[in-house]
C-alpha positions as CSV (number, residue, x, y, z in Angstrom):
1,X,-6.6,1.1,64.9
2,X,-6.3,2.6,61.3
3,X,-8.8,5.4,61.8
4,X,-6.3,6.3,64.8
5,X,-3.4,6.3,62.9
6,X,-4.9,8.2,60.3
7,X,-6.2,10.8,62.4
8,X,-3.1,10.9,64.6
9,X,-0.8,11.5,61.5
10,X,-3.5,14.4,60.3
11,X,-3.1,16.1,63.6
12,X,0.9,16.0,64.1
13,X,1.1,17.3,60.3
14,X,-0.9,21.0,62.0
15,X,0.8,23.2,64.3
16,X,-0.1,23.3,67.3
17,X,-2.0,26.3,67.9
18,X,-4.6,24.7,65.3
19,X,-5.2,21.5,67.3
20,X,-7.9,23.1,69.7
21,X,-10.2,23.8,66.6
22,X,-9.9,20.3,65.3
23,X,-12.2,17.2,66.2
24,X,-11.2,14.8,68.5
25,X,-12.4,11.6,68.6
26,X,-13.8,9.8,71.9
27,X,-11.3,7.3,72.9
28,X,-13.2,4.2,72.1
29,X,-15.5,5.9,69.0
30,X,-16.5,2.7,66.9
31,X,-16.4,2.5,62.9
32,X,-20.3,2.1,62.7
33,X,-23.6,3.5,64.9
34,X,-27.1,2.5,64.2
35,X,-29.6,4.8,65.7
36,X,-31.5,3.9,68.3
37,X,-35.1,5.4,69.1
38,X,-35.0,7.9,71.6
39,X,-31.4,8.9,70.9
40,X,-30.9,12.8,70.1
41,X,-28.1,14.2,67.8
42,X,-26.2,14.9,70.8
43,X,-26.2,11.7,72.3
44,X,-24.8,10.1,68.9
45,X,-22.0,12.8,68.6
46,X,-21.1,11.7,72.1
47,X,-20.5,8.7,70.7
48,X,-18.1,9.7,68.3
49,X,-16.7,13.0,69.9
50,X,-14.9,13.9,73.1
51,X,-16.5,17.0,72.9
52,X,-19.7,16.8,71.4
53,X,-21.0,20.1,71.2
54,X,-18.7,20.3,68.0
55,X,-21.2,18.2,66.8
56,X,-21.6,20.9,63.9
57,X,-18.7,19.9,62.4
58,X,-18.7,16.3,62.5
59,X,-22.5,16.5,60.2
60,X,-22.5,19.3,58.3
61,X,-19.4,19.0,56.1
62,X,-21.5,15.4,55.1
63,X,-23.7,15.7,51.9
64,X,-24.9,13.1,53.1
65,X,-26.4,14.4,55.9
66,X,-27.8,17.5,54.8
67,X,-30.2,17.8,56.8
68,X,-29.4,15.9,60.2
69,X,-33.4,16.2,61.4
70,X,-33.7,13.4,58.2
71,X,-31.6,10.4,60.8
72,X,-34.2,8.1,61.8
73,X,-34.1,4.7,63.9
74,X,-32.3,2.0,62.1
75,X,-30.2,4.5,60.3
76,X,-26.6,2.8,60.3
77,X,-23.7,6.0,60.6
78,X,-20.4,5.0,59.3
79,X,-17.8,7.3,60.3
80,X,-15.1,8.0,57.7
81,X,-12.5,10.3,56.7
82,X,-12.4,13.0,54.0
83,X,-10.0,13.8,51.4
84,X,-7.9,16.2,53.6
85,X,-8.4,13.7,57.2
86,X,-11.1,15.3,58.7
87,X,-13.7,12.6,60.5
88,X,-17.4,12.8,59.0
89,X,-20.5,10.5,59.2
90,X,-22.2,8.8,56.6
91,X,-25.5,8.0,56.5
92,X,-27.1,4.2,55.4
93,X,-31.1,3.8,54.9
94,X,-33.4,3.0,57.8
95,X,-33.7,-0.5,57.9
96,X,-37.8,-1.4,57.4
97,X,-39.5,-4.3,58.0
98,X,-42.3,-5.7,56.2
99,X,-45.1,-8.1,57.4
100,X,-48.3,-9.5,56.1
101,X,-49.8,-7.7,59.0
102,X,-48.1,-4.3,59.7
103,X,-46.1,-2.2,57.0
104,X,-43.8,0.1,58.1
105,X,-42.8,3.2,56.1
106,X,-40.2,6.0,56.2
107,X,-43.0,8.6,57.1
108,X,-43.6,6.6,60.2
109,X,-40.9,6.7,61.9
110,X,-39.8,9.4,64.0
111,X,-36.3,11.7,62.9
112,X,-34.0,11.8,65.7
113,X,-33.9,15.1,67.5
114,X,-30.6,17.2,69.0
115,X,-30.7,17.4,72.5
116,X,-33.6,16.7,75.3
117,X,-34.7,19.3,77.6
118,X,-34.0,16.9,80.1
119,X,-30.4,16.6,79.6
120,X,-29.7,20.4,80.4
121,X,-33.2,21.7,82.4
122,X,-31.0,21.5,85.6
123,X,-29.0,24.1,84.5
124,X,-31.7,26.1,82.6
125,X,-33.2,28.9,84.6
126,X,-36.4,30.5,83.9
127,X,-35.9,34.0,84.5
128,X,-36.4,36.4,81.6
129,X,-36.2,40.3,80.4
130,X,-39.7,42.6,80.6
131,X,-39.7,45.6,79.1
132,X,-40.7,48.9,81.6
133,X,-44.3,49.0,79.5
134,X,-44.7,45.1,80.8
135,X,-43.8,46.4,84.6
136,X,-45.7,49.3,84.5
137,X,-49.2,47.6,82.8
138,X,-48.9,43.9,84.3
139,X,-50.6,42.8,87.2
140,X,-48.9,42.9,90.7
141,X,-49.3,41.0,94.1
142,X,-51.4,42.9,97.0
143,X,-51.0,40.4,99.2
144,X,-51.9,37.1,100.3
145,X,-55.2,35.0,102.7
146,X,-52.6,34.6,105.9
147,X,-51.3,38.1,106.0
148,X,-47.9,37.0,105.6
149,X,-45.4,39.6,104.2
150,X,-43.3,36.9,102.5
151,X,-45.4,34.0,100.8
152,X,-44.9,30.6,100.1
153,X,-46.4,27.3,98.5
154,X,-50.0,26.4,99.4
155,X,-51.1,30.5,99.8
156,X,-53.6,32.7,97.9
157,X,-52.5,36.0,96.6
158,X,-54.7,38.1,95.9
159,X,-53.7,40.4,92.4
160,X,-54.5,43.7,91.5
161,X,-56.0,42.6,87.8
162,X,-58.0,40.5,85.9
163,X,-56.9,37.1,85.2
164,X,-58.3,33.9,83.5
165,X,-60.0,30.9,85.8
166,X,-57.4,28.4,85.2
167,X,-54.8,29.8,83.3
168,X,-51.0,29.1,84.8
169,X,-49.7,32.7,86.1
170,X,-45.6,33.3,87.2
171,X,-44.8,35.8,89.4
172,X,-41.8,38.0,88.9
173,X,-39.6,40.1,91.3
174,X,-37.9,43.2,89.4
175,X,-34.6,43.3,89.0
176,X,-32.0,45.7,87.4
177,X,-32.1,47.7,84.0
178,X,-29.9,45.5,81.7
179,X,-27.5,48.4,78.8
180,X,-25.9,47.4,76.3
181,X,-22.2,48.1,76.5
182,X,-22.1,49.1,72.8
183,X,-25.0,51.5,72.9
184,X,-25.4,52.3,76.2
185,X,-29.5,52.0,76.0
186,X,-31.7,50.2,78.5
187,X,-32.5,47.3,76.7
188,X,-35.1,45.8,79.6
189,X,-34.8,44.6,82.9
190,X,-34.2,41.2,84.6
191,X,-36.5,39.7,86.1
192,X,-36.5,36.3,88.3
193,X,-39.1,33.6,88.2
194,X,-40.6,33.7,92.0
195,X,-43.0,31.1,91.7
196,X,-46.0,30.2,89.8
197,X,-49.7,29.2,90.6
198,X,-53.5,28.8,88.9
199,X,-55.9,31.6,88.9
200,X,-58.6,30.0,91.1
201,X,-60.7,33.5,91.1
202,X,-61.0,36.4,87.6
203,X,-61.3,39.6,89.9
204,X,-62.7,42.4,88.7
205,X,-60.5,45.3,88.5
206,X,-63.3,48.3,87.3
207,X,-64.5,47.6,91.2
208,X,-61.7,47.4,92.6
209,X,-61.9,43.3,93.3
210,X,-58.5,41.3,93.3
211,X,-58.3,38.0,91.7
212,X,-57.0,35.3,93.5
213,X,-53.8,33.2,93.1
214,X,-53.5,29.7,94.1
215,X,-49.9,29.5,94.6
216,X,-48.8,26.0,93.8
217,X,-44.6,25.9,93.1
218,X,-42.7,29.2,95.0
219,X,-38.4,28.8,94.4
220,X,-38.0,32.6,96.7
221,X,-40.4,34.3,98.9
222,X,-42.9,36.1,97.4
223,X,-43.4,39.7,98.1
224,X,-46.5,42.5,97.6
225,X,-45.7,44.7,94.3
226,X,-44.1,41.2,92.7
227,X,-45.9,41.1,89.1
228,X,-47.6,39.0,87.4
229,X,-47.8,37.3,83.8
230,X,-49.2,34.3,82.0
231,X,-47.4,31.4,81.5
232,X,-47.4,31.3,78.0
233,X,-44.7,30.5,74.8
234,X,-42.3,33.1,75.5
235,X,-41.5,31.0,79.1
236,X,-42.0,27.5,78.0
237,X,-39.0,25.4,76.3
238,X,-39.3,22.9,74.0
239,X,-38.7,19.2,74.8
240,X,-36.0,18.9,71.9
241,X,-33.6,21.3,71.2
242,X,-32.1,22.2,67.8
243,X,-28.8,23.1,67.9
244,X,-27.1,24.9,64.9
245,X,-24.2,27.2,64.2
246,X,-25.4,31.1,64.3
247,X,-25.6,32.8,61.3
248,X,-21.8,34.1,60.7
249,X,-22.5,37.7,60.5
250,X,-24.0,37.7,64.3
251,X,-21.1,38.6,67.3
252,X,-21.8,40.7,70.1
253,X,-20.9,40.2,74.0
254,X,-21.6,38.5,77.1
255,X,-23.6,41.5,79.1
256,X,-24.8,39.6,82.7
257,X,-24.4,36.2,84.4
258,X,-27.6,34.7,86.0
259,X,-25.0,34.3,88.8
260,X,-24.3,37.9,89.3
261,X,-21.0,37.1,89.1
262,X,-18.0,38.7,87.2
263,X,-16.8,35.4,86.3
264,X,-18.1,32.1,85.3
265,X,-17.8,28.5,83.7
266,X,-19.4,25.2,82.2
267,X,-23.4,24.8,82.9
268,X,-23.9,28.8,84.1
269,X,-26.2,30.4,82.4
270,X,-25.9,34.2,80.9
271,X,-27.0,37.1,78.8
272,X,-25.4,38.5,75.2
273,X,-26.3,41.7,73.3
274,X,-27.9,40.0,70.9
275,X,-31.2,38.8,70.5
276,X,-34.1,38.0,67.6
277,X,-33.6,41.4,65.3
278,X,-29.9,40.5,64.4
279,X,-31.4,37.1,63.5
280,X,-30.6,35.2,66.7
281,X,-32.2,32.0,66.6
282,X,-33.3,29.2,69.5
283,X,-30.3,26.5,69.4
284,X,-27.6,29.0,68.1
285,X,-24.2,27.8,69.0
286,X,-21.4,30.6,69.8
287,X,-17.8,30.8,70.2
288,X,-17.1,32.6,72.8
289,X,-13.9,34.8,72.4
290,X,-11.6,36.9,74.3
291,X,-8.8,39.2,73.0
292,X,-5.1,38.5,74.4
293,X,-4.0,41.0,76.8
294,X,-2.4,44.1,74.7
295,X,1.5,44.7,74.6
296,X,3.7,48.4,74.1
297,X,6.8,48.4,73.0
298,X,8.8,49.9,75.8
299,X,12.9,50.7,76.0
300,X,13.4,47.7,77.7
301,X,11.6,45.8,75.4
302,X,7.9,44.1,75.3
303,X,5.5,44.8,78.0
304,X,2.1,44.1,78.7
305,X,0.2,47.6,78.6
306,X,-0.9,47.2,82.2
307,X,2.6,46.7,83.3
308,X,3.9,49.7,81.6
309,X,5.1,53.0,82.5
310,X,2.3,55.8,81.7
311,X,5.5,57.4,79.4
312,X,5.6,54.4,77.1
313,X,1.0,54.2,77.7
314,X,1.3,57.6,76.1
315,X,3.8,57.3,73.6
316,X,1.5,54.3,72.2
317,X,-0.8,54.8,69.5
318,X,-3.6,53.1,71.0
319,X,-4.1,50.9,74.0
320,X,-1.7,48.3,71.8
321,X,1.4,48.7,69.8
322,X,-0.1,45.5,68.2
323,X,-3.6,43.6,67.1
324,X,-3.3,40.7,69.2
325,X,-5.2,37.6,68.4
326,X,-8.4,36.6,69.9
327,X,-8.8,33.0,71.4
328,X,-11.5,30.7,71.7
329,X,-12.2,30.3,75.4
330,X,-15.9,28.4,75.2
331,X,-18.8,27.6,73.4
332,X,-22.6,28.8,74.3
333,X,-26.3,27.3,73.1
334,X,-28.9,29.8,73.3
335,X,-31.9,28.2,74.3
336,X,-34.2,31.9,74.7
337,X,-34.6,34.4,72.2
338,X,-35.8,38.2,73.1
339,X,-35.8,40.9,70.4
340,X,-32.6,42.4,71.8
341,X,-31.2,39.7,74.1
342,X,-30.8,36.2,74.7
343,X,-30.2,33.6,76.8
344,X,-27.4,31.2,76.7
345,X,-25.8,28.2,78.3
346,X,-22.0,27.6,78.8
347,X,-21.5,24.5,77.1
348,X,-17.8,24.2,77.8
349,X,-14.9,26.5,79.0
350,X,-11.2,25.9,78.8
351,X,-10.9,28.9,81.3
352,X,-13.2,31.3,83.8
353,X,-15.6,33.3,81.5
354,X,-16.1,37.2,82.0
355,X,-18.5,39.8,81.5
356,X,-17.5,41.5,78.1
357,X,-16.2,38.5,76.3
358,X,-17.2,38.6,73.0
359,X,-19.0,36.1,71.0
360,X,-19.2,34.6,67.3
361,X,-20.6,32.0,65.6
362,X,-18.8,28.4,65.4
């Protein structure tokens, strides 16, 4: 009862407008949470947070908790306020038992991870960004043992190149050049995960001999010309994600939807203009921004710049008589990183996404 007092008392001393930015503490959040094995940094925050994405800023503000990969089973978090009302965790010791048989040390146990593959795979999709160098050079599908024009699980394709005995191969269908808005260059293209199989024959492409394909998973029809590449660490995830805030000097914008749609929400997946060489990393976590519509001063007063006359459009300065503010409308994770792009998931939205939307760290 007094941690809500406390904390409602903080938040009716802000205004308003401020309240979205602050914690807010899941309705039944106990004083005390000993860490269980198996449990991920996003599970405790759950615990604690209504939203626990913001997990961020419920640990990091915590010397305690310097580094939160250093939580370990038995690990009792008290959850506390700070000078100026903001909720934090502190950390206790693990709790180690000793026997005459079996000792058990710090270094044995295992640090609690963020967040399980598991918990967002559903909404991961595999797809990924090849250069015109990896379309041009990679190996493509000729066809397949039936004849069909359209392939699916259980088929050999036969490929145009030379591939390993027993190495895992995807197949990808080329999609369309990806720009970025600020440069206008072709950064790469999309391209979506067909399917997947073992080489079951090498081939040998000097005389003309395809290898063959043993095509074990397909999620669309597989057509001749669809390339292929190894399954290797630029398409697998990891099992534990770890989520941090982006460094602060990285913003850019939301360029595509895996959804091909203009708009989107929560658990849809899309592309931003920024990827490993403006220090991107795996586990970012974004804000994701847009800027209220602009207004012009008109003689009538006030008006939204579409809404006004062209006269009072050209009279204007700019598209705005005034800088309006930019508001938070969701939070991202990236969970793939390419040199000029990445991948992200929509955590959370408080309204319909869009292409363009800009994006910064927490």
């Amino acid at each position: 009862m007094l941690k809500k007092i406390i904390l409602t008392i903080f938040c009716l001393s802000l205004p308003f407008s401020s309240l979205a930015d602050e914690l807010q503490l899941a309705q039944n959040a106990p004083t005390s949470y000993v860490v269980k094995k198996g449990d991920t940094l996003w599970d405790i925050s759950g615990v604690f947070l209504k939203e626990p994405w913001l997990w961020p800023k419920l640990w990091r503000i915590n010397p305690d908790i310097e580094n939160p990969h250093l939580i370990y089973p038995g690990d009792e978090l008290k959850l506390v306020f700070d000078a100026s009302g903001k909720p934090m965790l502190v950390k206790g010791k693990p709790k180690l038992k000793w026997s005459p048989k079996v000792r058990t040390s710090l270094k044995d146990l295992n640090p609690v991870e963020t967040i399980s593959l598991n918990v967002i795979s559903s909404f991961i999709k595999y797809d990924t960004i090849l250069s015109e160098q990896e379309f041009i050079s990679a190996p493509y599908v000729l066809g397949s043992d039936e004849g069909y024009k359209l392939n699916v699980d259980g088929l050999k394709l036969y490929v145009n190149g030379d591939l390993v005995i027993g190495q895992s191969y995807a197949v990808y269908q080329k999609e369309e050049a990806i720009l970025d808005p600020e440069t206008g260059l072709n950064v790469g293209y999309y391209a979506t995960l067909a399917g997947s199989g073992k080489a079951i024959k090498a081939g040998l492409s000097t005389e003309k001999k395809p290898a063959t394909l043993y095509l074990d998973s397909t999620i669309r029809e597989i057509r001749a010309g669809d390339i292929v590449k190894p399954v290797n660490d630029n398409q697998l995830l990891p099992g534990f994600f770890t989520m941090q805030a982006a460094d602060s000097s990285v913003s850019g914008h939301i360029i595509k939807a895996i959804s091909g749609n203009r708009e989107f929400g929560k658990q849809e997946v899309v592309f931003i203009n920024r990827g490993a060489q403006h220090g991107v990393k795996q586990g970012d976590l974004f804000s994701v921004n847009r800027k209220s519509p602009s207004v012009v001063e008109s003689g009538s007063g006030p008006v939204y710049t579409s809404d006004a006359s062209r006269w009072n459009r050209m009279a204007s300065a700019s598209d705005s008589d005034y800088n309006m503010p930019e508001e938070t409308v969701g939070k991202m994770m990236v969970y793939k990183v390419f040199d000029q792009l990445s991948m992200a998931l929509i955590l959370h939205s408080t309204k319909p996404l869009r292409l363009q939307d800009s994006v910064t760290a927490q």
